[in-house]
C-alpha positions in Angstrom: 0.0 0.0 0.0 1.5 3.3 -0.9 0.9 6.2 1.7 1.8 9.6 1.2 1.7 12.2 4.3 2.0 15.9 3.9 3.2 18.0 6.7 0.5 21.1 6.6 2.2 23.8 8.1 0.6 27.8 8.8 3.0 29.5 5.9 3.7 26.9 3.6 1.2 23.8 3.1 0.4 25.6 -0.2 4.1 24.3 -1.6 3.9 21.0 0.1 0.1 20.2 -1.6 1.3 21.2 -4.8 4.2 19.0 -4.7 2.7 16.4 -3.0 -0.4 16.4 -6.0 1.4 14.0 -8.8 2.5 11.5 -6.0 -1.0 11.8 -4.1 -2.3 10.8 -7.3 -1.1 7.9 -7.8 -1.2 6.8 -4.1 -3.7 4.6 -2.3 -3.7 6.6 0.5 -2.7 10.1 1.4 -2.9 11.9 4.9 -2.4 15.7 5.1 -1.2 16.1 8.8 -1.3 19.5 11.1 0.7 19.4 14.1 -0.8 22.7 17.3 1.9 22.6 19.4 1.6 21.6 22.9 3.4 25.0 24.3 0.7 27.0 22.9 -1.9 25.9 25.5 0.2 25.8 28.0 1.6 29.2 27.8 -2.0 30.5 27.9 -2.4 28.4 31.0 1.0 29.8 32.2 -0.2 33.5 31.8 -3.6 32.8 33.3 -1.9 31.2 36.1 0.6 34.0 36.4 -2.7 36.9 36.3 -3.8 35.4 39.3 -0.3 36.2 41.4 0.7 32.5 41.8 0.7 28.9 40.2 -1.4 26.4 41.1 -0.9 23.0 41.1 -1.2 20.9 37.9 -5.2 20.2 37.8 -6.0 22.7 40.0 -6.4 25.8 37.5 -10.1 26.5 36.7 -11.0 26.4 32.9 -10.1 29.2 30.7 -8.3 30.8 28.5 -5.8 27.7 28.0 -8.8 25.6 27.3 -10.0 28.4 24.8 -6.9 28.8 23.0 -6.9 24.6 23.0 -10.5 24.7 20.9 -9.3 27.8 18.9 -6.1 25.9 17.6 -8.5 23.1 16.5 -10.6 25.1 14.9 -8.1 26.6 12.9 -6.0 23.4 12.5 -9.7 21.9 10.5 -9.8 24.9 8.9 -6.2 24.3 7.1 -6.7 20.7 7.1 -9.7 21.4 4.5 -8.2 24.3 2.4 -4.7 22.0 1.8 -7.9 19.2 1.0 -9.7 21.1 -1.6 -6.2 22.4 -3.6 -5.0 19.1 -3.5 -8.5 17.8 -4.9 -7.7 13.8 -4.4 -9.6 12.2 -1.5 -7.3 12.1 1.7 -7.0 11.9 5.7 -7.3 14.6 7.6 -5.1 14.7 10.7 -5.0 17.1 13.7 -2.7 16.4 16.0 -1.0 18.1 19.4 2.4 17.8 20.9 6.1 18.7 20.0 6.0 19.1 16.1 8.5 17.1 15.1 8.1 14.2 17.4 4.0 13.8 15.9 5.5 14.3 12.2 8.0 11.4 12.5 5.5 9.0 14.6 3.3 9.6 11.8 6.0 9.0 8.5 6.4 5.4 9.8 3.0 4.6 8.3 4.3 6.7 5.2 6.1 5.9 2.1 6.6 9.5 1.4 6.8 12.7 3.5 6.3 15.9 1.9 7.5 18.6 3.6 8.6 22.3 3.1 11.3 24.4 4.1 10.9 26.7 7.1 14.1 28.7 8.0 16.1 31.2 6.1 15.0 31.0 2.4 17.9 33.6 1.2 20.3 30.9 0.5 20.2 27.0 0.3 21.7 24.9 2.6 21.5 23.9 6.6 20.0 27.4 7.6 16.8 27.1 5.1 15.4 24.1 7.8 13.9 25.5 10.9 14.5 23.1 14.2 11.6 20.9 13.7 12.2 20.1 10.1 15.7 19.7 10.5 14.7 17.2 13.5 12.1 15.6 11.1 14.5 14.9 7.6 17.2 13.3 10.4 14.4 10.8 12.1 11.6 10.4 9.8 11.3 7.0 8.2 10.4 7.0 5.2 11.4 8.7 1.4 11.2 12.8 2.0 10.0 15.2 -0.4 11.4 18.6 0.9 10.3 21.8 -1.2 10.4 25.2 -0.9 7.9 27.1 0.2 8.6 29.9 -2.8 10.8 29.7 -5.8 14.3 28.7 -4.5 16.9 31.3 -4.1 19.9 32.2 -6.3 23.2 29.4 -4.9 25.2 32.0 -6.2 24.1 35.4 -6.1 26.0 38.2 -8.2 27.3 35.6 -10.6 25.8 36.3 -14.5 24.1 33.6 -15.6 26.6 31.3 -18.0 29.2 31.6 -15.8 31.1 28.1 -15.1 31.2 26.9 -11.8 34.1 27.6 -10.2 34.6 31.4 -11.5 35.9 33.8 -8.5 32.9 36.2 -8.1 33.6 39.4 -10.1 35.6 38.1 -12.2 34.4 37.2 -16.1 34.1 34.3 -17.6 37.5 33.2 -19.7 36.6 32.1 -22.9 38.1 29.7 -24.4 40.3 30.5 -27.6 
């Protein structure tokens, strides 16, 4: 059974359900995922907790806003979950999950063949800086075949070079011809 899973992510799903549209195609089953992180709650709990003048114990907070902020990131994790669905227009999974990123991406690749995923850090220059934390942390663990894309078109590897110039060339310098 061939699975493809795409990592929706605020900011650049779009990339990742376009490249993941031939593939999902041709797959018998394809999962577009959204991770909320866990911190998010818990800094609303935190804040409401620090309002109040001290922390309470674990279990011992009365509901709010950490509960509300829960709900809203649920909300808007369906809402992204079906707008990735309808540009990717194949039938798929939709799955919300909570916890650290990177650790609910790579529990989910092992049911994957493929793992399409974009880009998140600097995207002025290829390389290690162009993966944020998480993604670096998921293209180390994940099990299966990656797809990793950029979220826009990828950036000039060498800037201030003109174009036709053979690899190697010092910058500033022109090209030698040969003759």
């Amino acid at each position: 059974m061939t699975v493809v899973l795409v990592w929706v992510v605020e900011g650049t799903w779009p990339a990742c359900v376009d490249a993941a549209r031939t593939p999902a195609g041709a797959a018998e089953r394809t999962v577009l995922l959204h991770v909320t992180d866990a911190q998010t709650a818990g800094a609303a709990r935190g804040a409401y907790a620090g309002l109040l003048g001290r922390t309470p114990p674990p279990g011992h907070l009365p509901p709010g806003p950490a509960e509300e902020v829960a709900e809203l990131a649920l909300a808007s994790s369906r809402r992204l979950l079906a707008a990735a669905q309808e540009r990717l227009g194949v039938p798929c999974a939709l799955v919300s999950r909570t916890g650290r990123p990177e650790r609910e991406v790579v529990a989910a690749a092992e049911e994957a063949d493929l793992l399409v995923c974009a880009r998140d850090g600097g995207r002025d220059r290829p390389g290690p800086h162009s993966l944020g934390p998480a993604t670096r942390f998921v293209v180390d663990h994940a099990p299966s075949a990656i797809l990793l894309v950029w979220p826009d078109p990828p950036p000039d590897p060498h800037p201030g070079t003109p174009p036709g110039t053979p690899p190697g060339t010092p910058p500033g310098r022109p090209p030698v011809s040969p003759g």
